[in-house]
RODODREN-894355 format. One record per residue (C-alpha): z, y negated, x negated; chain. Coordinates in steps of 0.05 Angstrom, whole numbers. Layout:
<sites>
      w      v      u c
      Z      Y      X A
...
</sites>
This chain:
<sites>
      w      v      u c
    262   -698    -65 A
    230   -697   -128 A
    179   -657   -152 A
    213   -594   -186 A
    243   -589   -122 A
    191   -591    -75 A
    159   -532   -122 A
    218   -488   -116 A
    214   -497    -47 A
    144   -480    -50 A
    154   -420    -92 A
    212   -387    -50 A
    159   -394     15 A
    113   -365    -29 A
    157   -301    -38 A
    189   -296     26 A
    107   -286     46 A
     93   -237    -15 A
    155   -199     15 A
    116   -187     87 A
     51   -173     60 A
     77   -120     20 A
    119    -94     70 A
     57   -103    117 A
     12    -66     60 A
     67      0     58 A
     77     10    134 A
     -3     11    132 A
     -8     51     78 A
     38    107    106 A
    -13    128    160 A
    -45    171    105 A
     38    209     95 A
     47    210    172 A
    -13    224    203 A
    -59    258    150 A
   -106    298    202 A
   -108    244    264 A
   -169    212    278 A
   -146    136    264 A
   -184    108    309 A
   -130    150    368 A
    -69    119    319 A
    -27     70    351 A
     26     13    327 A
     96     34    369 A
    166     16    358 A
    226     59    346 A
    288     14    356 A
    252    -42    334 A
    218     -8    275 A
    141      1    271 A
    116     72    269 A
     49    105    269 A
     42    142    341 A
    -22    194    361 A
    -12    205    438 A
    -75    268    429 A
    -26    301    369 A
     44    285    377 A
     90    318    413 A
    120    288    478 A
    195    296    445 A
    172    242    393 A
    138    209    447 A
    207    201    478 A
    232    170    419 A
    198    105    433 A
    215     40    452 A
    182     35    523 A
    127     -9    545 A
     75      3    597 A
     33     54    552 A
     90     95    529 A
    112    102    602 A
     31    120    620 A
     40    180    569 A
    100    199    594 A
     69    214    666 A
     64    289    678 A
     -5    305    693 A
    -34    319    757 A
    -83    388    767 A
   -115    388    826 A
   -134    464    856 A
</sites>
């Protein structure tokens, strides 16, 4: 391989990378469109068929709650709540 190769190479690797960073950088970004008046620190990282989205389980409403892929938190949300008299 010579050496013009091995720098193509090294460039294409180089923007395959630039690609998820910046794609890393906007999904992070958009917590300021999304979720404007949450607290971050309540935010949480939650899929959508597949697809990251910004979740506050305080502030959203259990409809968009629905909406997400299901793993052992989602399902904890999910759980009417108990009142005790």
């Amino acid at each position: 391989m010579s050496e013009l190769d091995k720098l193509k190479k090294q460039l294409c690797l180089y923007k395959l990378e630039n690609n998820k960073l910046n794609a890393k950088y906007k999904f992070y970004k958009s917590i300021f469109r999304s979720h404007n008046n949450s607290v971050v620190l309540n935010l949480q990282i939650k899929k959508i068929n597949g697809s990251r989205v910004w979740v506050d389980p305080i502030r959203d409403d259990i409809e968009f709650i629905k909406l997400l892929d299901r793993d052992d938190e989602v399902t904890e949300w999910l759980k009417p709540i108990k009142f005790e008299k």
